[in-house]
N, C-alpha and C positions, 0 to 999 in steps of 0.2 A: 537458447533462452536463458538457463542459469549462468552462463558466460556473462550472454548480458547486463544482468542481473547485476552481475558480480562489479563489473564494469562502471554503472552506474554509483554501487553504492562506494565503491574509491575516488569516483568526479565528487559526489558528495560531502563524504568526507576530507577531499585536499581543500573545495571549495569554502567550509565550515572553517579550515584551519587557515587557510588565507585571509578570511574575515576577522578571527580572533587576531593574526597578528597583525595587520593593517591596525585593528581598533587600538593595538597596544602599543604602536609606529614603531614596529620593529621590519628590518630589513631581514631578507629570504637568510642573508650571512649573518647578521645576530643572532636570528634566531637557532640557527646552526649551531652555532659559536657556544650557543647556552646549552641548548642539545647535546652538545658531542656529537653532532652530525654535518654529515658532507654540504656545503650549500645547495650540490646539484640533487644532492638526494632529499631537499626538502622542496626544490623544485618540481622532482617528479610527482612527491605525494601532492601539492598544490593542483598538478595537470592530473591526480588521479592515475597516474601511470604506475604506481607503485602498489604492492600488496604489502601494507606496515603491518609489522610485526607488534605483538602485545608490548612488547618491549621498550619498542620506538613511538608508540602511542602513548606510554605513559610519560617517557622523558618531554616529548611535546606537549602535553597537559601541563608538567610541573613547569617547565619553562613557559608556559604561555598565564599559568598561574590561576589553572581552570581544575575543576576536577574531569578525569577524561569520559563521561559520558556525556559532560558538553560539547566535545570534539564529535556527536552523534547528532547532536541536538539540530533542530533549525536555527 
């Protein structure tokens, strides 16, 4: 159950973060690019497949030009 759990709330969150860049028409590799991050590693967080780090949340907030508990938000 808390697997699950767990599971859902990283579909959530890549999904939130796929939305924020789409609205900003940034590609999965721009927005890498701005990050300092792999393109496939921002593809995993998008599929949820990833457990991000506080680290890698914040550099995606600042590049997406959000504060990051909108990267939580609906």
């Amino acid at each position: 159950m808390v697997i699950r759990y767990e599971k859902q709330m990283q579909k959530h969150f890549g999904e939130r973060v796929r939305e924020l860049r789409k609205s900003k028409n940034l590609s999965q590799e721009s927005l890498a690019l701005v990050c300092g991050l792999d393109r496939t590693y921002i593809g995993g967080v998008e599929r949820g497949e990833r457990n991000i780090s506080l680290l890698n949340i914040h550099k995606i907030a600042i590049a997406l030009n959000v504060h990051p508990k909108e990267l939580f938000n609906d």
